[in-house]
C-alpha positions, -999 to 999 in steps of 0.1 A, spaced: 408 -413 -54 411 -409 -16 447 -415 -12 439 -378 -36 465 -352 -42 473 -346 -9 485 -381 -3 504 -375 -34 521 -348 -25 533 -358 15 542 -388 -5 568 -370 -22 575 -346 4 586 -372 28 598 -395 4 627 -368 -2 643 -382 31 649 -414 10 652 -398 -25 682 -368 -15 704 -401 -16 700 -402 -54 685 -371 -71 703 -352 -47 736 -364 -57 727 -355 -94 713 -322 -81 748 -316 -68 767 -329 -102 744 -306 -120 747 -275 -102 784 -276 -102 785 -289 -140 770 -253 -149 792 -227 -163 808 -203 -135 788 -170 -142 757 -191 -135 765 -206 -102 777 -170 -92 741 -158 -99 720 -170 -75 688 -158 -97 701 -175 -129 711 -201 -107 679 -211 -94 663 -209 -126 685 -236 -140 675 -259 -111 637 -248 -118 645 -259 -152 659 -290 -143 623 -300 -119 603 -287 -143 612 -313 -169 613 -341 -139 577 -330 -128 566 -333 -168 579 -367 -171 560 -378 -139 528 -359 -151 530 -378 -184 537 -410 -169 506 -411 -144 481 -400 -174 494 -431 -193 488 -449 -161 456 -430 -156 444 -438 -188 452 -478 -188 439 -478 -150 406 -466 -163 404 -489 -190 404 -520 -165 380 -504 -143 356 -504 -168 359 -543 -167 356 -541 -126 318 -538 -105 324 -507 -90 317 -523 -57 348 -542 -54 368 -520 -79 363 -490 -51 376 -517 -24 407 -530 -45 419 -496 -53 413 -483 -20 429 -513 -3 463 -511 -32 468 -476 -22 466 -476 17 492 -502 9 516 -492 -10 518 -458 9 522 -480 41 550 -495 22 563 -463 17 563 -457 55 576 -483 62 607 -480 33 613 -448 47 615 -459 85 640 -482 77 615 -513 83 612 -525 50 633 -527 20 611 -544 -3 610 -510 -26 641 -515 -36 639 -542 -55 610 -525 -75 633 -501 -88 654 -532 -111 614 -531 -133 628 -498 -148 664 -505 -155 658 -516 -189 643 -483 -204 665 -466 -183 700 -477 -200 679 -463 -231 677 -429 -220 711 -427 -198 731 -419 -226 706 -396 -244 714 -377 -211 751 -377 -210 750 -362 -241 728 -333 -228 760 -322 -204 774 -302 -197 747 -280 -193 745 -241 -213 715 -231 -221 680 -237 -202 662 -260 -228 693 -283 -223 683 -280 -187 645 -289 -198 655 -316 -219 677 -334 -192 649 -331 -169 630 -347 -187 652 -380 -192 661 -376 -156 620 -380 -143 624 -416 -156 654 -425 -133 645 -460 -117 628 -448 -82 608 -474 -60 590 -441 -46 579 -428 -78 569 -468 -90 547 -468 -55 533 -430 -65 527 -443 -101 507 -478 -91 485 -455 -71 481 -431 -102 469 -462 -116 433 -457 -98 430 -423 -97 400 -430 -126 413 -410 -158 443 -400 -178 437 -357 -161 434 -370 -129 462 -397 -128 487 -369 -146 473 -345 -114 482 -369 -91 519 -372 -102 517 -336 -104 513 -334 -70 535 -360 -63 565 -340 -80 558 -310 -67 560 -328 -31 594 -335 -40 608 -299 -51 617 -283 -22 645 -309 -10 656 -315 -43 659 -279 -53 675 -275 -18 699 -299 -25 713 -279 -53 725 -251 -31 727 -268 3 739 -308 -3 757 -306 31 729 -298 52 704 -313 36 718 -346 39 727 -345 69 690 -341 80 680 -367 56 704 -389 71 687 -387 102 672 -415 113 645 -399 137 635 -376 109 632 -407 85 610 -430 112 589 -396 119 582 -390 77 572 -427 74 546 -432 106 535 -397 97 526 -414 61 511 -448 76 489 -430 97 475 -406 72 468 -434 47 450 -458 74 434 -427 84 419 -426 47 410 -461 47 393 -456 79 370 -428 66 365 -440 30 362 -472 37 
């Protein structure tokens, strides 16, 4: 666990530079897809977008205690010695891939994201059908659907969930993870304009992913 919750959590706080791109644009559609009185309320406002997260946050919380849980399983068939190394070695890499996405250097993640098409045409429609949005459960509920959006950063966050030794602490992890996304994506419901434009920026992105490699070589350095 020492890519821990922290990791998790600048994973998805820096990942945001990459993921405004996507969520952000269904941030947008959503916010303006709410009845008038509500966008003229900033309070009610915000509490549909909290609405919205929260039922993203639950589906990646689920998710990594499934993960958790299967992870822990195979460990049990590993020697601790070299099942410490392996999952210490997987997840200094993958959040070096992550760095790396997000510089611009490598676009391997991409092609990660294709694993979740599949289930992902499932729930699409279960989704549409959710919209336009007027109460907050319908907010919840698409949310929810929306936390399994194909996403090569939450694949990366969810291999490293893998490790983190049980289904509690594999669910924490994701935890973390979605809450490191919130404040862009929440952002992006009020200010898309702005937001983009810093996301866009391609200092910011190459500072977010060497500030990610060095914190995860940093923790294979001391744990290792």
């Amino acid at each position: 666990m020492e890519i821990g919750y922290l990791g998790a959590f600048l994973m998805g706080l820096f990942g945001t530079l990459h993921c405004v791109g996507m969520c952000g644009s269904i941030m947008g559609v959503l916010t303006f897809s709410l009845p008038q009185e509500i966008r003229q309320q900033p309070g009610r406002l915000l509490s549909y977008l909290g609405y919205y997260n929260i039922g993203r946050i639950l589906s990646y919380t689920l998710v990594g205690s499934l993960a958790g849980a299967f992870g822990a399983e195979v460990l049990m068939t590993i020697s601790p010695q070299y099942g410490h190394s392996i999952l210490l070695l997987t997840a200094t890499s993958l959040m070096v891939a992550v760095g790396f996405y997000l510089a611009g250097w490598f676009p391997g993640l991409a092609y990660i994201e294709r694993a979740g098409a599949p289930v992902w045409r499932k729930l699409e429609p279960l989704g549409r059908k959710l919209l336009p949005v007027q109460s907050a459960w319908q907010a919840l509920l698409y949310g929810l659907i929306w936390g399994w959006l194909p996403c090569g950063l939450v694949y990366s966050a969810l291999f490293i969930a893998l490790g983190q030794g049980s289904a509690f602490q594999g669910g924490v992890f994701m935890f973390s993870f979605g809450l490191g996304t919130l404040p862009a994506v929440m952002a992006m419901g009020i200010f898309a304009e702005q937001i983009l434009r810093f996301a866009r920026n391609p200092r910011m992105r190459i500072m977010a992913g060497i500030a990610l490699i060095v914190f995860a070589l940093t923790g294979l350095i001391i744990n290792w």
